[in-house]
N, C-alpha and C positions, 0 to 999 in steps of 0.2 A: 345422726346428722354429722357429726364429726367425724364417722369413720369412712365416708363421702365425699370429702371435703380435700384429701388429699390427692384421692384418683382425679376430682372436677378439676383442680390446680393443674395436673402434670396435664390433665387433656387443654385445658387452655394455653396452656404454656407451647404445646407441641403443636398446637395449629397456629398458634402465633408466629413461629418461628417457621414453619409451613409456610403460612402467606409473605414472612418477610423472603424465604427461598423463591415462591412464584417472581416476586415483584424484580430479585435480582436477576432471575434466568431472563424475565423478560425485558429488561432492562435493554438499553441500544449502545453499541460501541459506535462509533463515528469517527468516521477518517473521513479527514481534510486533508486534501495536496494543493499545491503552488507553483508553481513555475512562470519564473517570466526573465525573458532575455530580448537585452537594445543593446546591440553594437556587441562589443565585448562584454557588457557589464551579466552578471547572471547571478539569480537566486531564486532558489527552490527549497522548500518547507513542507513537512508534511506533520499535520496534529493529529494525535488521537485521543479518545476520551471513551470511558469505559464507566458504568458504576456512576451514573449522573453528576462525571464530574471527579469524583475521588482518586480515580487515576487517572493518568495526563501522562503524556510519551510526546515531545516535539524531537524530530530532526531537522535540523538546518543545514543549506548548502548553502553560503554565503557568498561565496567566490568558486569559479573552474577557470581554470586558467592552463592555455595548450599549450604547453612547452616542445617545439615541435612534431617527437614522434612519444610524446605521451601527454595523460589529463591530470594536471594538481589538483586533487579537491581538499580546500579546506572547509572542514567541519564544523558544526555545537550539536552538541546531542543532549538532553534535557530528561530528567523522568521526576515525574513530578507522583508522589504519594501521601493523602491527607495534607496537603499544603507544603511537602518540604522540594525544595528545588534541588536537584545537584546537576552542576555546568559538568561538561567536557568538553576539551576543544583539543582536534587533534588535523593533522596533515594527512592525506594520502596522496599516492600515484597509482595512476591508473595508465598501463602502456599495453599494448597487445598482445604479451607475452600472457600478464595478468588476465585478461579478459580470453584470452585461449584455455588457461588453466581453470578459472571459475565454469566455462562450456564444458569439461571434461568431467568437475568435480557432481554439475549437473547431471550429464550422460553419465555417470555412475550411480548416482544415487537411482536414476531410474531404473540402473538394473537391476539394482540389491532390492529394491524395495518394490513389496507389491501392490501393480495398481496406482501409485502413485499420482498417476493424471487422473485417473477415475477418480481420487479422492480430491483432489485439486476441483475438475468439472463441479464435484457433489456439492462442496465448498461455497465456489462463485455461484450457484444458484442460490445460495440463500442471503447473497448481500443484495441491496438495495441502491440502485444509482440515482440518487435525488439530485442532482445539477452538476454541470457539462459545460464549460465555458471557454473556449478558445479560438482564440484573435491573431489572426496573423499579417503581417505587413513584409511587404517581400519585393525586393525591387535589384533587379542588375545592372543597368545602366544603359541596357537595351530596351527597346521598345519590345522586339520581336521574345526573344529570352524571359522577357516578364512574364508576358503571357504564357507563354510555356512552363516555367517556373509556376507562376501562380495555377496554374492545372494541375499540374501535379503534385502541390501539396494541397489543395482540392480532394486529389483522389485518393491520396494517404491518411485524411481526417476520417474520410468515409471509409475507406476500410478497416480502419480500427475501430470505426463505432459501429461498424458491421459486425465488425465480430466480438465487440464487448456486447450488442445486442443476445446475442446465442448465448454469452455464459451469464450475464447476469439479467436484475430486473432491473428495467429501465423507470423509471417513474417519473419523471421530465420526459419535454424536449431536448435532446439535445443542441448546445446554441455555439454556433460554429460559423466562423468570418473569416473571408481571406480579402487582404484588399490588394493590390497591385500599388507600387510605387516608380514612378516609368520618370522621375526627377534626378534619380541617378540609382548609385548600389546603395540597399537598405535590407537592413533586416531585421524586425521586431515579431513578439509572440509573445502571448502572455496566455497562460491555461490553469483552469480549478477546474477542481470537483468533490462533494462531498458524496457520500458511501456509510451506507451502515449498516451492520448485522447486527442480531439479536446474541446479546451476551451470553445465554443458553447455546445456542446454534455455536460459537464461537468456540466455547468452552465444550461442547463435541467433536468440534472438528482436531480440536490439540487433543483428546483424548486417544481418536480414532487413528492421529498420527503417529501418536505415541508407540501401541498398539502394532501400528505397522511397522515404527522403529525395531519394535523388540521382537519381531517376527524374521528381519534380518539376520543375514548371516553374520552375529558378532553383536548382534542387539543396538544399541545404542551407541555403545561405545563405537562400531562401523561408522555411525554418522559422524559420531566427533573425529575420529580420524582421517576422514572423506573432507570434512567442511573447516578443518583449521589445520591443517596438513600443507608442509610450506610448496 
């Protein structure tokens, strides 16, 4: 009996920690985003949560502010692990030269790397769109203008949820309002939505990218040189 007793331990011990591997691959990451703009005022937030909780990643956009021919964004960026907070707060600019060069850094990486949207598509199919919420208030000062205005960000809602339809899974309705303000110039919006994939699935798809990384020409380091390259 005692010479039994050692193999039954290590067999218990190894499904134990078996079932605690099932419980975390199955586990749900969840993202949250935020957006909501009145007047000038703007702020957007996006939460994620990972591991029932034990890791936490908030970004915060507190202020955008248009300094004519560029966007200030001031920052907090957050990661939160087993309960510990650490802030950051930083500044950036955002001007079209910026937004030229991140388009280019994009159209590169799709060359170097194979398939890339084929793994992106494979990706958004396995997240989940549980709620959809955006409000809009939109007004020019014209009667005629409004109406036209208000169609057209009508048909811009809907084609985006057209084609978030095709990549991922819908599981709501989607809950989408436009209302006209024909009292003078306005313009409000406020948009959520939450989103979740499975921690397993999540933790495939950074493997599978990984993989592609180092299938590049120059492996990884090609990325890092491509994505933080002044």
């Amino acid at each position: 009996m005692m010479l039994g007793y050692p193999y039954g331990w290590k067999t218990a011990a190894g499904l134990f920690f078996l079932f605690i591997l099932i419980i975390i691959l199955r586990s749900k990451v969840v993202i949250k985003g935020h957006l909501k703009r009145v007047g000038s005022d703007d702020d957007a937030e996006l939460n994620i949560k990972a591991l029932y909780g034990i890791i936490r990643y908030r970004y915060k956009v507190p202020i955008i502010l248009f300094t004519g021919t560029s966007v200030q964004l001031q920052e907090q960026v957050t990661k939160a692990k087993a309960g510990i907070d650490t802030w950051k707060q930083y500044n950036e600019e955002i001007d079209a030269e910026k937004i030229a060069r991140s388009i280019d850094k994009f159209k590169h990486l799709l060359h170097v790397t194979r398939n890339l949207t084929g793994w992106a598509r494979k990706t958004l199919t396995k997240v989940h769109l549980l709620e959809w919420n955006w409000t809009t208030f939109v007004g020019t000062g014209d009667a005629m203008w409004t109406a036209m205005t208000t169609g057209a960000v009508w048909s811009v809602k809907t084609s985006i949820i057209g084609l978030l339809s095709q990549m991922l899974k819908l599981k709501t309705e989607p809950k989408m309002n436009v209302q006209p303000i024909y009292q003078g110039a306005a313009f409000r919006t406020e948009w959520s939505c939450i989103a979740q994939i499975r921690f397993g699935y999540a933790i495939l798809a950074g493997l599978q990218l990984l993989v592609r990384m180092r299938k590049t020409k120059g492996g990884v380091k090609a990325w890092q040189n491509i994505l933080f390259k002044a």
